[in-house]
N, C-alpha and C positions, 0 to 999 in steps of 0.2 A: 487155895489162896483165900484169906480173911480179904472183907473190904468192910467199909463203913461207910454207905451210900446217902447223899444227902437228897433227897426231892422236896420240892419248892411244892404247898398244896393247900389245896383250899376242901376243906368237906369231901376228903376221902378221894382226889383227883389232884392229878398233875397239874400244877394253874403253870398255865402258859408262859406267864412272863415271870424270870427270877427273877428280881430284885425287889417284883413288889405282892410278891406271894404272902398271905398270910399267916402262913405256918411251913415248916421245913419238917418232912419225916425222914427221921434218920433210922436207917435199916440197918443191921449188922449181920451180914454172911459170914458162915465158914462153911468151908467145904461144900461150896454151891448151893447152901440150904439158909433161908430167910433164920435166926437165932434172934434177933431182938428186932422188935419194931419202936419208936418211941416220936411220940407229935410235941413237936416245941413251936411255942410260936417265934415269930420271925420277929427281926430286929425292925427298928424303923425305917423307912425307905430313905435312905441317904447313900449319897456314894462310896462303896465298899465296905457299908455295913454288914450286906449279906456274905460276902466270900470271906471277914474276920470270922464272923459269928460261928460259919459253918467250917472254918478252919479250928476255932475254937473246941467245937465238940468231936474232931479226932477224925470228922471224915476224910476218906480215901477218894472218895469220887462224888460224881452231881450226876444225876439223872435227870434233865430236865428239858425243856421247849425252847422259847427263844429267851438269849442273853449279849447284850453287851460288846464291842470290845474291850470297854475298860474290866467287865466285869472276867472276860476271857483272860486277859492278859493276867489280874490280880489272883485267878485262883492258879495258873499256871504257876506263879511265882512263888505260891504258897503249894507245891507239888501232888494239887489236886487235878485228875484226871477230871474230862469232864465228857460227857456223852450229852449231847444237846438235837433237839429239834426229835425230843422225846413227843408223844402221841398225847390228848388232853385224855386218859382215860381212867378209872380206880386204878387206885395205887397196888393191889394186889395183880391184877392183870399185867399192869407195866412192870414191874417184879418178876411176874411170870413169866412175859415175852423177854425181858432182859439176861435173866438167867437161863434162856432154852435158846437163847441167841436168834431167835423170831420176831424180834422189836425191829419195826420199821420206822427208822428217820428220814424229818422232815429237814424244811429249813429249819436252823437254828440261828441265824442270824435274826437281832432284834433292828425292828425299821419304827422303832418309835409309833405304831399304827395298830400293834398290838396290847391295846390298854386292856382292858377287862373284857376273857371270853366267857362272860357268865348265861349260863341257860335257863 
C-alpha cells in the first residue's frame, strides 16, 4: 500500500500542535519503505489552512500529536486518514515506530493548553 504521510514539524520533530506547526514533512511510502521525504513549510495559522495545504500536496494521511475538532472533521471530509496523539520525537523514529506498528498513542485531542512544547 502507497501512502503520503503528512507530519506537522519543527527542527526534525513532531511539533505537538497541528495547525500551528512550522513546517509539514511529507513522507512518501511504498511498499512499507520511507521513498521520499520532502520539508515544506506550513501555511499561516488560520482556520483550515493546514488540512487545504496538506490536502493540497496529495497526502493520504497525518501523523501527528494533538488537533482540533474542526481540524478532525476538515481532514475527514477531504478523505485523509489521520493517526493523532503521535509521540514529540525525530521524525525518523516516529516513521520507524509507525511503520513497524510500535508507535505508541497519546491523547490527540487539542485542549487549547498545548501551545508551544519547545525544549
Amino acid at each position: 500500500m502507497n501512502q503520503k504521510i503528512a507530519i506537522p514539524t519543527c527542527e526534525g520533530k513532531l511539533w505537538q500542535h497541528f495547525g500551528k506547526a512550522p513546517q509539514v514533512t511529507f513522507v512518501t511510502i511504498e511498499n512499507g519503505k520511507v521513498k521520499d521525504s520532502v520539508v515544506m513549510q506550513a501555511p499561516e495559522h488560520e482556520h483550515g489552512a493546514m488540512p487545504k495545504f496538506i490536502a493540497a500536496q496529495g497526502a493520504t494521511d497525518v501523523l501527528c500529536g494533538g488537533l482540533g475538532q474542526g481540524a478532525v472533521n476538515m481532514l475527514q471530509q477531504l478523505g485523509i486518514k489521520i493517526h493523532g496523539g503521535a509521540p514529540t520525537i525525530a521524525i525518523e523514529e516516529v516513521l520507524t515506530q509507525y511503520l513497524n506498528g510500535t508507535i505508541v498513542y497519546g491523547d490527540s485531542s487539542c485542549h487549547h493548553h498545548c501551545h508551544h512544547h519547545e525544549e
